[in-house]
N, C-alpha and C positions, 0 to 999 in steps of 0.2 A: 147394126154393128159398125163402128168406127172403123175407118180404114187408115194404115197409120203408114206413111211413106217416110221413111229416112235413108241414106247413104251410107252402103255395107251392104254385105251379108249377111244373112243368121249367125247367130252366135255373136257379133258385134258387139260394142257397147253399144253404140248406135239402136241396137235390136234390143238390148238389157234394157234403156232408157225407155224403147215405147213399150216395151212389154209392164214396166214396171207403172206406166201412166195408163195405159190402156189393156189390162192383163185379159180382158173379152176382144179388143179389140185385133183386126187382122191385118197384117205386116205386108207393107208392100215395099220389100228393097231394092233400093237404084245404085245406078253406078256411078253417081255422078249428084254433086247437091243441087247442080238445076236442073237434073230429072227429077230427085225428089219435092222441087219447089212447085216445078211445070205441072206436077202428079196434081197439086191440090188447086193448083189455079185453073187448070181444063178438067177438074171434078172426078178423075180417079182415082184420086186419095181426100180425105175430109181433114186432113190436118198432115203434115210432116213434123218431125222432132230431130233437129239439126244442131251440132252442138258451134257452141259462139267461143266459148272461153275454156281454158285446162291452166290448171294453178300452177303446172310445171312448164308448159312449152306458150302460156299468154294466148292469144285469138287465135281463131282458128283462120287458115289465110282464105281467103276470095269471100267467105261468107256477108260479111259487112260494104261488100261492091256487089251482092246480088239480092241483098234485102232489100233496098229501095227499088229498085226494078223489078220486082217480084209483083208486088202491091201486094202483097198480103199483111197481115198481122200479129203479132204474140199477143197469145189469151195465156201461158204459163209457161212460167218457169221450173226444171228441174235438177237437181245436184247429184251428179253419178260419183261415188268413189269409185277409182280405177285402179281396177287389179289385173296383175300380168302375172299368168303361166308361161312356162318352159315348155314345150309338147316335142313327140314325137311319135313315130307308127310306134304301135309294141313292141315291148322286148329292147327296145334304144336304149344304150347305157351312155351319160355324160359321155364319157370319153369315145366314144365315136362320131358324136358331134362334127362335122365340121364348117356348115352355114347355118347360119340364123336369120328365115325370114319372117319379115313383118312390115306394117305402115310406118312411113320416115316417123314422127310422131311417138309411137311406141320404141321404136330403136332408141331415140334420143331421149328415153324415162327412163332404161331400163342397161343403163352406159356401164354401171357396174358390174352387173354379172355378165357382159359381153364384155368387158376387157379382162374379167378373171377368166374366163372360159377363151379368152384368143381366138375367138368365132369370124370366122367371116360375115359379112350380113349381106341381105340382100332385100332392097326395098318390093313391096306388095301394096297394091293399091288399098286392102284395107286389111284388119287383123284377123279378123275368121278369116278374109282369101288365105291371110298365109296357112293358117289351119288349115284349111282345105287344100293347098298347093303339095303342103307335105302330105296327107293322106294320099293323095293321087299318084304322089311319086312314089311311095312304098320304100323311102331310101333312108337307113338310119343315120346317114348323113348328115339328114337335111334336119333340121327342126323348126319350131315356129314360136314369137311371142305370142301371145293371144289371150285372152279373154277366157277365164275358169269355164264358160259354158262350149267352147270352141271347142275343146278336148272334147265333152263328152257328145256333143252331136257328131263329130268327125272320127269318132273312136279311137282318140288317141292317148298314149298315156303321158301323165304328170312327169315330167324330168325334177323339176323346182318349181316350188308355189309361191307365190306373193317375191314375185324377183323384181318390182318395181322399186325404182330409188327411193321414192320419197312417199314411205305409208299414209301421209294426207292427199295423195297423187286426186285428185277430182275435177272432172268437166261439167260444164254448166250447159245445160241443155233448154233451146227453148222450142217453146210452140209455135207454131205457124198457121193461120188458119183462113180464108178468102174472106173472112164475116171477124169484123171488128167487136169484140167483148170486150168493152170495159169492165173492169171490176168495178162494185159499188161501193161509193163512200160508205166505211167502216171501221170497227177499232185492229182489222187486222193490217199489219204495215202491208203496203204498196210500193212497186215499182211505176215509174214511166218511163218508158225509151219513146228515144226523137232520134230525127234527125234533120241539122238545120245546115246552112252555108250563111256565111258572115258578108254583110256589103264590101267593098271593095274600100274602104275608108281606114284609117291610119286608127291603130288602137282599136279596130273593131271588135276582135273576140275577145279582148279585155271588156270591153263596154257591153257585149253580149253576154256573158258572164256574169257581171256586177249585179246582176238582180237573184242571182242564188244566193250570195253570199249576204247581200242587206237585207233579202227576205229572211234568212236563217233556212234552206234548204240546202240539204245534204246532195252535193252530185257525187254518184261513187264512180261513176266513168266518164272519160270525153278519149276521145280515139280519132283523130285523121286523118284522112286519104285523098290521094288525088283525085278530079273526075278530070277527064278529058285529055287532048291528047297535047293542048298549050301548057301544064303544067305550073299554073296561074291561080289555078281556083280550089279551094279544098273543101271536103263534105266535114262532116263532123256526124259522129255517131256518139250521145249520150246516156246514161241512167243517170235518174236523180229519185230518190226517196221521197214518196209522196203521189196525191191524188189531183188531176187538173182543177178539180172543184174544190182544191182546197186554197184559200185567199192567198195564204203564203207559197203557194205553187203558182196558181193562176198572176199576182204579180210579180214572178220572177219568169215567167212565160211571153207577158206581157212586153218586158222589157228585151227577153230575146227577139222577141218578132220584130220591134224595131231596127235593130240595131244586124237583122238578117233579110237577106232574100228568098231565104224558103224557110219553111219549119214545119216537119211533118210530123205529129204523133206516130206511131210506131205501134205500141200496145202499152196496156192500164192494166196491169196483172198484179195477184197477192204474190208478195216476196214468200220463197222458200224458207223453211226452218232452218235449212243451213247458212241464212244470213245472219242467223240470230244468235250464233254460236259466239261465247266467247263474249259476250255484251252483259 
């Protein structure tokens, strides 16, 4: 049986996502995303599913400064659509409402029915916590955003369903694993994430660059951040579409690695169907 470590509580998206990847597999929740990285790199957990991106609030913060020092790898990717309930203990009518707690994150999806409702809020370190916060309090006071399965593990009832602002609301969730999988060259589209740092030289991440664009490969992200504490030198965290074994990948790689000091593969995984939307 798989052991599946991610950040949350039960009821979670976080817990929605590995259930939904691993529905035999068994749930080992952390409090923290480098407990659940730590889980699979000291062999308590056999993979973590850690989310990177949300189409409404962009990366998720610290993930992409703890994936290179992790060493581990993505074998896959997954697309959660994100749904937010209203809850409270039973019997809660709207109008006795007077806090709303949840993860900053979820507050910041869910802006409109918290400024019709004139709620106070109160941030929670994840979304079933605040589920479970209010169960514990027994206060109809209090309520929580949370995740449709939060309710009914924490016994709470529906106030309003689907309260999220944006009905395409979705996070991208990836795999993490100690053991490198590449996927194999195949007619199914691939991802590769890297992550490289540019020489110190004038025009360099232009010149790092230029061999995606003369090869004809698609990069759908570049993202970066500082490392260190001189404020000098930046990492770069990519996806581009495509397989390292494929010639027009391989020399647009080629040409990164010159024109870089580091360039680390990441993980070689099949792209999800929800990239495929829409094309």
């Amino acid at each position: 049986m798989t052991t599946v470590a991610y950040q949350g509580e039960p009821g979670s998206n976080s817990s929605t996502a590995a259930r939904a990847l691993y529905p035999e597999g068994g749930e080992l929740p952390c409090t923290a995303f480098e407990q659940a990285l730590d889980a699979v790199t000291l062999g308590s957990a056999d993979v973590a599913v850690i989310p990177v991106d949300n189409s409404a609030a962009g990366r998720v913060a610290d993930v992409h400064h703890l994936l290179p020092e992790s060493g581990l790898f993505i074998v896959a990717e997954y697309f959660l659509p994100i749904r937010f309930d209203l809850m409270g203990v039973p019997g809660t009518s709207l109008d006795q409402v007077e806090c709303v707690r949840s993860h900053v994150h979820a507050l910041g999806q869910c802006r409109k029915v918290l400024r019709e409702g004139g709620w106070r809020t109160r941030v929670s370190d994840d979304t079933a916590g605040a589920a479970r916060e209010v169960a514990e309090l027994g206060d109809h006071r209090h309520a929580a955003l949370a995740p449709p399965a939060a309710a009914r593990l924490f016994g709470l009832d529906v106030l309003r369903s689907g309260v999220e602002d944006d009905p395409d609301n979705t996070t991208r969730f990836v795999v993490l694993s100690r053991e490198a999988e590449l996927a194999p060259v195949s007619e199914q589209p691939t991802m590769t994430s890297l992550f490289f740092s540019v020489r110190n030289i004038p025009s360099a991440l232009y010149k790092a660059l230029g061999g995606f664009a003369s090869s004809g490969v698609n990069l759908t992200k570049i993202e970066s951040y500082q490392i260190g504490a001189g404020l000098n030198a930046s990492r770069f965290y990519a996806e581009i579409e495509g397989h390292p074994d494929d010639s027009r990948v391989d020399l647009a790689l080629q040409e990164l690695r010159f024109f870089s000091s580091e360039v680390r593969i990441l993980g070689v995984y099949h792209a999800h169907p929800h990239r495929l939307r829409g094309r």
